[in-house]
C-alpha positions in Angstrom: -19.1 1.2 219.9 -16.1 -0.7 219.1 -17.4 -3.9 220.0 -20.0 -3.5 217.3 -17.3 -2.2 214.9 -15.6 -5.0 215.3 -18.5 -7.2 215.1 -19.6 -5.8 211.7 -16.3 -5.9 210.1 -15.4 -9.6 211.3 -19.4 -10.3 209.8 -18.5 -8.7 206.5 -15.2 -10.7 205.8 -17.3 -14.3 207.0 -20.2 -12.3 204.7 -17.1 -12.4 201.7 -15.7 -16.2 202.5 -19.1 -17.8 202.3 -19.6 -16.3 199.2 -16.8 -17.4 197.7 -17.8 -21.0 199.3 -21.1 -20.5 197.5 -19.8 -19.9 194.2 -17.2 -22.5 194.8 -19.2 -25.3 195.5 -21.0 -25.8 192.0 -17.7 -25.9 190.1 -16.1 -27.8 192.6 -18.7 -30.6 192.1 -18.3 -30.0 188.1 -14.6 -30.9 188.4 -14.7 -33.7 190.8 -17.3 -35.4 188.4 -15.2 -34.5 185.2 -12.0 -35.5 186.7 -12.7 -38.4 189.5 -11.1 -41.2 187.6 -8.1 -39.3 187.4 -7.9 -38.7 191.2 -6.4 -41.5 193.7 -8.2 -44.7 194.7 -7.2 -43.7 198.2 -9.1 -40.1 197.5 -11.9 -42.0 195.8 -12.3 -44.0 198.8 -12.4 -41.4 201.0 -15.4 -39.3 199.5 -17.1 -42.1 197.9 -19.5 -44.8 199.4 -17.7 -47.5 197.6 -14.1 -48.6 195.9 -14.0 -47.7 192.3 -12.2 -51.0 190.5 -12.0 -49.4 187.2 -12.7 -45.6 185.2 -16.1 -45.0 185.7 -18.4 -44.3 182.0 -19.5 -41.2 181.3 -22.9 -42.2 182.3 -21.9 -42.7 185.6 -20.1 -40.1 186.5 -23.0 -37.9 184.9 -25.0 -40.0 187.3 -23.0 -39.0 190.0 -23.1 -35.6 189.6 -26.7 -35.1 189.2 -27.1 -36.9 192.5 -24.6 -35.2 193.9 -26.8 -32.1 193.3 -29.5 -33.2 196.6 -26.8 -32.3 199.2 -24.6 -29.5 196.8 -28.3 -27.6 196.7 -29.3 -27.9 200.4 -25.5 -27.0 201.3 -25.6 -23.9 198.9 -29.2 -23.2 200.9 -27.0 -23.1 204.1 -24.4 -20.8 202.5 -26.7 -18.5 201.0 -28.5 -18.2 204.5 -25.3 -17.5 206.9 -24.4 -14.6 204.1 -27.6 -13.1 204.7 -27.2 -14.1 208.6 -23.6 -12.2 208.0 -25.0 -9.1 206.3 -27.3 -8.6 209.1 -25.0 -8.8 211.3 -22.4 -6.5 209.3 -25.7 -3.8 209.1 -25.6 -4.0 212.7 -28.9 -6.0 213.0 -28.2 -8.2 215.8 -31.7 -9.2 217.7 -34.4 -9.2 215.1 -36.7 -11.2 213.8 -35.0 -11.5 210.7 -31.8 -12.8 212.2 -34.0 -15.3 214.4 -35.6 -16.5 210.9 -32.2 -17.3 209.4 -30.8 -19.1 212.8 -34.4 -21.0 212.2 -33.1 -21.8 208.4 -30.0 -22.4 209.1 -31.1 -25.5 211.6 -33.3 -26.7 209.2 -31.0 -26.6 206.5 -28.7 -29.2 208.5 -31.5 -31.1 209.3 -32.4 -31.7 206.0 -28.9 -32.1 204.6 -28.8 -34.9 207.3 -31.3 -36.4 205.4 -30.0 -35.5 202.0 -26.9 -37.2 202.4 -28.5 -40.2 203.6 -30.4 -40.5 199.9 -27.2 -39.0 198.4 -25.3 -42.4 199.3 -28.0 -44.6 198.7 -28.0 -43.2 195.0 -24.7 -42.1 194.2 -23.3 -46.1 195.0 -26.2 -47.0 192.5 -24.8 -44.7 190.0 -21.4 -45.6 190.5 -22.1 -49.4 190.2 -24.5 -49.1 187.8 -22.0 -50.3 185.0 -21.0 -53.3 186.6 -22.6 -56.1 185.9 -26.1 -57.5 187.4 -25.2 -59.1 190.8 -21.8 -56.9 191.3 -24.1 -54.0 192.0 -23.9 -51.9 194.9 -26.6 -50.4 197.1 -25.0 -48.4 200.2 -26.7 -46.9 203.6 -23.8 -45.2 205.2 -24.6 -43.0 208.4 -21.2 -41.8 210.1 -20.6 -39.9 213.1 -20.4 -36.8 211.5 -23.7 -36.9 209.9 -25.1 -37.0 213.6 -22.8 -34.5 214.4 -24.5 -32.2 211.3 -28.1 -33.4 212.2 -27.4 -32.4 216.2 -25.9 -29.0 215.6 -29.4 -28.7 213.4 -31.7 -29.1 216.4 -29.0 -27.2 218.7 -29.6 -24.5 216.4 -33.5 -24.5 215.7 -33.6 -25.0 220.1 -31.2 -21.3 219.8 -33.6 -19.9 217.8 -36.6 -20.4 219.8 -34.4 -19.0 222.5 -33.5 -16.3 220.7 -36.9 -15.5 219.9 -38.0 -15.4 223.4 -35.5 -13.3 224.3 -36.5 -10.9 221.6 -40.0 -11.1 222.3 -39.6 -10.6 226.3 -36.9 -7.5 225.5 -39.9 -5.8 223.0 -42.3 -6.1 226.3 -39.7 -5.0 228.7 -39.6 -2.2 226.3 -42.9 -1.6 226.3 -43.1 -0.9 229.2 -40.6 1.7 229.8 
């Protein structure tokens, strides 16, 4: 019993923190917009496909927030699933369908934000270069280790599921039958 105690209380405090990620993550992406020309060229370079030379317009940066949107949406997805994944969890709801159906979302989610951050780059080094001038404009396709790393755990996760689901179905049988 204190096992799943424990369990639900550690599920309701990752429950709370991935809220406060999910509410965090819009305004997060409202102030880096707002306030990247202000931030370091070293920090620039570091979350952006390519090296800002000078302030970027307001069209730009209002560019590169509405881009930045694709993986900020797919991202909150993910969030909003693991607190539903957590409140399962913190009901005591361990081995159900339900919690196999947001393992399932939860893969796909990092499949797709794969994906998403693939376009994202593509776009936001158009947006960022789109007020330079015609032939100092950049077009980027950037795929790092990490982005494997998110697309892998994806498919570890959606292969988890399908285990889980076996599991679940072979346990209803087995209890079936008693």
């Amino acid at each position: 019993m204190d096992n799943i105690k424990s369990l639900q209380r550690f599920s309701r405090r990752l429950k709370y923190l991935f809220i406060i990620l999910l509410i965090l993550a819009p305004i997060w992406n409202i102030i880096f917009w707002s306030l990247i020309n202000d931030f370091s060229s070293n920090f620039q370079h570091k979350v952006l496909p390519i090296i800002i030379n000078d302030d970027l317009l307001a069209s730009s940066r209002i560019m590169g927030f509405i881009v930045n949107l694709i993986p900020l949406s797919v991202i909150m997805y993910g969030l909003y699933t693991l607190v539903t994944l957590f409140s399962l969890y913190e009901q005591g709801i361990v081995f159900e369908r339900k919690n196999v159906t947001r393992i399932k979302n939860l893969g796909r989610t990092l499949v797709v934000l794969f994906f998403a951050l693939v376009v994202y780059t593509l776009l936001v080094s158009m947006a960022i270069s789109y007020q330079n001038p015609p032939g100092q404009r950049m077009l980027v396709l950037e795929i790092g280790f990490s982005d494997f790393i998110t697309l892998f755990t994806g498919l570890v996760l959606l292969a988890l599921a399908k285990v889980m689901e076996k599991g679940r179905e072979l346990s209803n049988e087995f209890a079936k039958v008693i």
